[in-house]
N, C-alpha and C positions, 0 to 999 in steps of 0.2 A: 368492612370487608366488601360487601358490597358498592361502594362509592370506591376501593380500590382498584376492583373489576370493570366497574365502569369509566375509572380513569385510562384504563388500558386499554380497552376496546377503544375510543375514541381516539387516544394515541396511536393504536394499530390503522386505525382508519386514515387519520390522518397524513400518516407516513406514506401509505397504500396511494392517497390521494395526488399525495408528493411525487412519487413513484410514476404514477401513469400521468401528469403533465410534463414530468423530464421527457420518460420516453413519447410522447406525443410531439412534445417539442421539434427531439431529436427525428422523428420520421417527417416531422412537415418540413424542416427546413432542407434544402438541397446538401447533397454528400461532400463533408471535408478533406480536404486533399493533402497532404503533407507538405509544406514550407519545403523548399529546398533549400533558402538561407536558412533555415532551422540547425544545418551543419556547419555551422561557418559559423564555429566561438571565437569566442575570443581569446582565447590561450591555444596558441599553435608552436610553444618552445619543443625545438627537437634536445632533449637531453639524455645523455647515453645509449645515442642511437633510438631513442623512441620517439617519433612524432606525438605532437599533443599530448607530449609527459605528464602534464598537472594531472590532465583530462584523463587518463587512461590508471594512473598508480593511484589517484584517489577513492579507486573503488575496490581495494584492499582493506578501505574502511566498512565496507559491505562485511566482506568474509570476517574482519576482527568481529565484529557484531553477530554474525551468523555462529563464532563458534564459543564466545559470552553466552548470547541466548543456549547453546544445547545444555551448557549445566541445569537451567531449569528445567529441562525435559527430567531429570531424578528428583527435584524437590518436591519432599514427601507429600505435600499439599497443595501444590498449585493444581489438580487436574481431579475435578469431583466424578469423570468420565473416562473412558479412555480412549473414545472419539476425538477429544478434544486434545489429548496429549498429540496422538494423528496430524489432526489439524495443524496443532504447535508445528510439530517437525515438517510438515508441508512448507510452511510459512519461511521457518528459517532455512530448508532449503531453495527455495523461493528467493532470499537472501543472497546465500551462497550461492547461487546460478548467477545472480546479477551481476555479481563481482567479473565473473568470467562473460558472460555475455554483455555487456557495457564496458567492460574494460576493451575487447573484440570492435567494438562499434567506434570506438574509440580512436582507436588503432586507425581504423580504415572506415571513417565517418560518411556512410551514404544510407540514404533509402532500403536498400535490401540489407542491411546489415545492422541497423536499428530494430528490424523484428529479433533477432534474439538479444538485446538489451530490453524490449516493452514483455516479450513473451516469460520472462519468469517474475517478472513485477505483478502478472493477474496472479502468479500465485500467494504471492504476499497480499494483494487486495485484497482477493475473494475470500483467502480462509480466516484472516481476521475477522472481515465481514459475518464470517459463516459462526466462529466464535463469541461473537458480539452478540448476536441473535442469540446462542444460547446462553450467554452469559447472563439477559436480560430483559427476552419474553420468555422460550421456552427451551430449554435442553435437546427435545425429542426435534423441535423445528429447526435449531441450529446444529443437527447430525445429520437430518435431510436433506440438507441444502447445503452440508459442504460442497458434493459430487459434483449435483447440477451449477453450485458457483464457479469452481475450478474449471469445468468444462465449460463454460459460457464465456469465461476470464480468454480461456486457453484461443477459443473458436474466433474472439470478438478481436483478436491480433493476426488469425489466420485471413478472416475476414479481410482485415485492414491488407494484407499481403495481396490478396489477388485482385480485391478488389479496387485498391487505393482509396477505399472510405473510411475514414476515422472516425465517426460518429461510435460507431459501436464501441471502441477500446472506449473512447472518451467518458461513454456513459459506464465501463466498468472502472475507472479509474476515479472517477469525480463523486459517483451515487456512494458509495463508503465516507467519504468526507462528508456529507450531507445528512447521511440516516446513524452512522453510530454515531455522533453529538447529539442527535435527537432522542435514540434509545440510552444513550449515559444520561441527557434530561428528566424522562420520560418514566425511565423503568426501575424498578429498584434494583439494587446491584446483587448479583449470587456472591461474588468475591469481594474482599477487599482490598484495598490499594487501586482504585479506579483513576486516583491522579498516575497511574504510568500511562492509563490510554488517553486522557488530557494531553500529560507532557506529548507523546509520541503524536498525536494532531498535531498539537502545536508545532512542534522541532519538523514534520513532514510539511507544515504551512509554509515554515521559513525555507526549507528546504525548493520548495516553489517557486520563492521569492526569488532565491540566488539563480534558481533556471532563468526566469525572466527578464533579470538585470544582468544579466551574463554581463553585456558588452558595458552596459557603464561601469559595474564592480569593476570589467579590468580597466579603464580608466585610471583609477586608482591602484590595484593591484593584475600585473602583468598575466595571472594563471586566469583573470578572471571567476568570476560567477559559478560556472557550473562544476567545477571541485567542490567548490562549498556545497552546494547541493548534493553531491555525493557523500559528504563528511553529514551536513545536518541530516540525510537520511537512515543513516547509519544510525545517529545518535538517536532518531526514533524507534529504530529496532531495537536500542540496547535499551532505551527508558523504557519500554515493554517489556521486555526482558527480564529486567529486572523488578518488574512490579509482579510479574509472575511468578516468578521466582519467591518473592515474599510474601504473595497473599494467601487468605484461609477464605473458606465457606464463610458466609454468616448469613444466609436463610437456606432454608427446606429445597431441594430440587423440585 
């Protein structure tokens, strides 16, 4: 019991340690500026009247996923809390905003109009984040830290608006990819079915991938890169989704 205790504090420590050399990182290095070829994919087909068709109807894979995940908002056991059901519905409206807000960006691909495709993605970040934590150290810490994550999510794209610095989104978008694999390593699990938040890494990894290789993917394929990334991000919502959906409690709050 005691050596369990002590494996957790050390693990809290070390996350914590984690934690303040990103953000140290991110304040010594000079402020990120937004790519302007960041807009210029490579699927620009005009089809029935839409500019960058692929780009813009692929993120109808958003809202299918957004409205999969709300059945699990009733299954009888997914939510030992009901913070955490909260949470859930933030998350997958969070989702559903993206569809509309990315699809929008889409449409009319610039700088100012990529903040409302990034501004409902902090909410998908941060309350999963916020769930994780309870899922995995403590319940009472992961109900605390929804509020302050959501607002910090929400501020750290407002930020990027006026100020043209990217650091801040960056560290709300990347630090969840980094500390929940550490707390799934780490902590022992409240729920069961912990491979949908694996799968959902993973499918959000590739999802990445396809942002990145936009222009060669379309090499190969003319919609290019960044549909796929819409689609694989989707698929990590629904593999969440679905694992919440079917999990139970299996230790003590």
């Amino acid at each position: 019991m005691h050596s369990g205790r002590r494996h957790q504090t050390l693990s809290i420590f070390i996350s914590l340690a984690m934690l303040l050399c990103i953000v140290g990182v991110l304040v010594a290095v000079p402020a990120i500026h937004q790519d302007e070829h960041y807009h210029d994919f490579a699927g620009h087909a005009v089809i029935f009247g839409i500019p960058n068709f692929w780009n813009v109807i692929s993120n109808a894979a958003f809202l299918i996923a957004a409205l999969i995940g709300f059945r699990a908002l009733h299954a009888p056991r997914a939510f030992a809390n009901e913070w955490e059901r909260s949470a859930y519905g933030v998350l997958l409206l969070g989702v559903a905003l993206t569809a509309f807000g990315s699809g929008y960006y889409h449409l009319y691909p610039t700088t100012q109009t990529l903040f409302w495709d990034r501004l409902p993605m902090t909410f998908v970040f941060m309350s999963i984040l916020s769930t994780t934590i309870g899922e995995r150290i403590s319940m009472k810490a992961g109900r605390r830290a929804l509020i302050p994550l959501l607002l910090t999510g929400a501020l750290s794209v407002v930020y990027w608006r006026f100020s043209g610095d990217l650091r801040w989104y960056g560290l709300v978008q990347f630090i969840p990819m980094l500390t929940i694999p550490a707390m799934l390593l780490f902590f022992p699990p409240y729920y069961s079915s912990a491979a949908g938040t694996w799968g959902m890494l993973g499918l959000y990894s590739l999802a990445k991938i396809a942002e990145l290789f936009d222009r060669q993917i379309g090499q190969l394929i003319p919609a290019g890169g960044h549909p796929w990334k819409h689609v694989a991000g989707a698929a990590a919502v629904i593999c969440y989704a679905l694992a919440v959906g079917r999990r139970h409690e299996c230790r003590g709050n």
